[in-house]
C-alpha positions as CSV (number, residue, x, y, z in Angstrom):
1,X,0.0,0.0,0.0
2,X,1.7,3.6,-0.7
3,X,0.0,5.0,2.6
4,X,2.8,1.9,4.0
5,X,5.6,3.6,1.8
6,X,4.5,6.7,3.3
7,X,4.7,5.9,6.3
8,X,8.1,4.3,6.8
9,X,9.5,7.1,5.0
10,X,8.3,9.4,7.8
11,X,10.0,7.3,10.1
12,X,13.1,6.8,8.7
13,X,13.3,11.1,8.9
14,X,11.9,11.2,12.5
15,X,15.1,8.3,13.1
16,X,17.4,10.3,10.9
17,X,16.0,13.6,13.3
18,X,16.5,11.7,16.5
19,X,19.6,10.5,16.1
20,X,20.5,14.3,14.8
21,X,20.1,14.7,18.6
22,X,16.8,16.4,18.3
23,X,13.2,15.8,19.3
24,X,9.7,16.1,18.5
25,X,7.6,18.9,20.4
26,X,4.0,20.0,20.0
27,X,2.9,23.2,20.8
28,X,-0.7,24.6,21.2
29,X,-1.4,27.7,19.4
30,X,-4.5,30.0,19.3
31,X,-6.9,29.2,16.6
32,X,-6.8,31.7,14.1
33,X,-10.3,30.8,12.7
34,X,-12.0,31.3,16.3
35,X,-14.4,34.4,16.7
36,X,-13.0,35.3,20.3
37,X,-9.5,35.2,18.6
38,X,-11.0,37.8,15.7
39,X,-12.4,39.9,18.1
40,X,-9.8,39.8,20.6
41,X,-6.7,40.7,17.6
42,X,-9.4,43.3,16.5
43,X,-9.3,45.0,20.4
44,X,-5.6,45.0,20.5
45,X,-5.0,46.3,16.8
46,X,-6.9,49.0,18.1
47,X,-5.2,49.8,20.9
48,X,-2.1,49.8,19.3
49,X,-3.4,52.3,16.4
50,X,-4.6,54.5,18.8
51,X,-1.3,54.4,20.9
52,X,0.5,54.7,17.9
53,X,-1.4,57.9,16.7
54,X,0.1,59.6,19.7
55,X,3.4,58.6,19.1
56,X,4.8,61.1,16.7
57,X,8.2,59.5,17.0
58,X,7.1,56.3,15.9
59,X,5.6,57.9,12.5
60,X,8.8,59.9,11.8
61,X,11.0,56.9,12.5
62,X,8.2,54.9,9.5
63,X,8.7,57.5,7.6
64,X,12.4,57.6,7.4
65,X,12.1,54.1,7.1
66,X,10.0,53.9,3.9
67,X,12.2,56.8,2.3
68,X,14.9,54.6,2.7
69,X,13.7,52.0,0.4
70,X,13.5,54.1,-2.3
71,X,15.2,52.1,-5.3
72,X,15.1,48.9,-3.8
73,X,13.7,46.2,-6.2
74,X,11.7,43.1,-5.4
């Protein structure tokens, strides 16, 4: 069965990462998709924009920034 090939080929790399010295970790991370997280990236973005419309500083210093890139190609 390929799903068999497949697998043993994930093994051998998990092996070949083990024996590199390393090992497997899993990590939870927010769920992007969630409507609390929407909502709650929403209330901070908003707090930031209005913290940064006080901050002069911070808007010269993205100012001088994007003059800088003048030129540059991608």
């Amino acid at each position: 069965m390929a799903s068999t090939h497949v697998n043993a080929r994930v093994q051998k790399h998990r092996d070949a990462l083990r024996m590199a010295g390393l090992r497997p970790v899993q990590i939870w991370v927010s769920d992007t998709r969630s409507p609390e997280f929407q909502s709650e990236c929403r209330r901070q973005c908003l707090l930031v924009a209005q913290a940064d419309s006080l901050d002069t500083g911070t808007q010269q210093l993205m100012d001088a920034a994007l003059a800088d890139v003048d030129g540059w190609t991608e």
